[in-house]
matplotlib code that plots the C-alpha trace (Angstrom):
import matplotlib.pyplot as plt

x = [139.0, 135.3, 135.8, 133.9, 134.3, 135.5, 134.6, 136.6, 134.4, 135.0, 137.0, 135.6, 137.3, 135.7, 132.5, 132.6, 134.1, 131.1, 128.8, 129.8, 129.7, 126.2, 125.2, 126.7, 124.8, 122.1, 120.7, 121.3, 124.0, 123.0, 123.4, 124.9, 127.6, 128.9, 129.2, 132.3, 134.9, 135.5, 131.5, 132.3, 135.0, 133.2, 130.1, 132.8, 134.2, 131.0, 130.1, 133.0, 131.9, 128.4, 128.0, 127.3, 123.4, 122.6, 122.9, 120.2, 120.1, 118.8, 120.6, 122.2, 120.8, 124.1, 123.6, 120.3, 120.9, 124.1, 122.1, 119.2, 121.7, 123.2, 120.0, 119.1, 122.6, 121.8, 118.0, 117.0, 115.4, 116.6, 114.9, 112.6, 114.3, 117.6, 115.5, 115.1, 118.7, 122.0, 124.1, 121.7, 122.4, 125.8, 126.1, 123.7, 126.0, 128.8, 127.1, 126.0, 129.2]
y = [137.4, 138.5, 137.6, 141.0, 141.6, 144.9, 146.0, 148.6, 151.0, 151.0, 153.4, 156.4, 154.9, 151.3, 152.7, 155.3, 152.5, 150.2, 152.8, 152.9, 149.4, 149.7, 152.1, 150.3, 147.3, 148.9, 147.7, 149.5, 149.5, 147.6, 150.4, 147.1, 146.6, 150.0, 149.7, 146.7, 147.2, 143.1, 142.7, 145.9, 144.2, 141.2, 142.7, 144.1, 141.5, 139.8, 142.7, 142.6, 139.5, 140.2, 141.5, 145.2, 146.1, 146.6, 150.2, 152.5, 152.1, 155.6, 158.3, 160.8, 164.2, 165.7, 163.5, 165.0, 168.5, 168.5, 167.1, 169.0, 172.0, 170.1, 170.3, 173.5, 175.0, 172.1, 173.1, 169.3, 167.6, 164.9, 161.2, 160.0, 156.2, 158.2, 159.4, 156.0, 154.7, 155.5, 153.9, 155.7, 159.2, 158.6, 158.1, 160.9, 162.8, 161.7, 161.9, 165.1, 167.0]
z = [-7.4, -9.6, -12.9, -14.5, -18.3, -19.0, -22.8, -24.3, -26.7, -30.2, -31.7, -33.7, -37.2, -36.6, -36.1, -39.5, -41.7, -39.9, -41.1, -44.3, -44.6, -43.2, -46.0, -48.7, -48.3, -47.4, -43.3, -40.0, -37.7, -34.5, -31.5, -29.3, -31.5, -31.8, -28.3, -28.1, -30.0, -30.5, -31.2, -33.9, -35.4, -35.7, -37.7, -40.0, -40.8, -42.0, -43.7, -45.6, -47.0, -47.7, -51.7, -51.9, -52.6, -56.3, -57.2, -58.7, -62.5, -62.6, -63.2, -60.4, -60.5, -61.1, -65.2, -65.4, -64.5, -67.0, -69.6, -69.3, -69.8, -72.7, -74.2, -73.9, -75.3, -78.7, -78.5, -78.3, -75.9, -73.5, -74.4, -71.7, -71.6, -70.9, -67.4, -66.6, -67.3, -66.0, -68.8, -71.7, -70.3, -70.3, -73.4, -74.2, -72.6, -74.0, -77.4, -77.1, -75.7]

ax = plt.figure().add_subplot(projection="3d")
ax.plot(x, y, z, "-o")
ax.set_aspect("equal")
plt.show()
């Protein structure tokens, strides 16, 4: 009897939650891997482990466009530290409601 290895394919939810593990800690998705599903499984579960990549610290354009609207209904300008981080827009923001 020939011993062949038969690999079954991984299944479309491994390989999005692989993805997003991918993009949460920031490195590729190896194209071999997505191709078994044990070998998929495997890379998920050690990217489980691994701590996610720090996060910008500056602010999401969706902050900036709200405060720069902010601004312009309170006639005041926006502080240039508060473009640089996420916490002190927030509570511009929040300040400025």
């Amino acid at each position: 009897m020939e011993n062949s290895s038969y690999t079954l394919p991984a299944t479309p939810r491994q390989i999005a939650y692989a993805r997003s593990l991918a993009q949460r800690n920031r490195i590729s998705l190896p194209w071999e891997v997505q191709q078994d599903r044990r070998a998929l499984s495997a890379w998920i579960d050690a990217q489980t482990k691994v701590k996610p990549a720090p996060q910008d610290g500056r602010p999401t354009s969706k902050q900036v466009a709200f405060a720069e609207r902010l601004a312009r209904i309170k006639q005041r300008a926006v502080p240039d530290e508060c473009f640089r981080d996420k916490g002190l827009m927030s509570k511009w923001i929040d300040g400025n409601r």
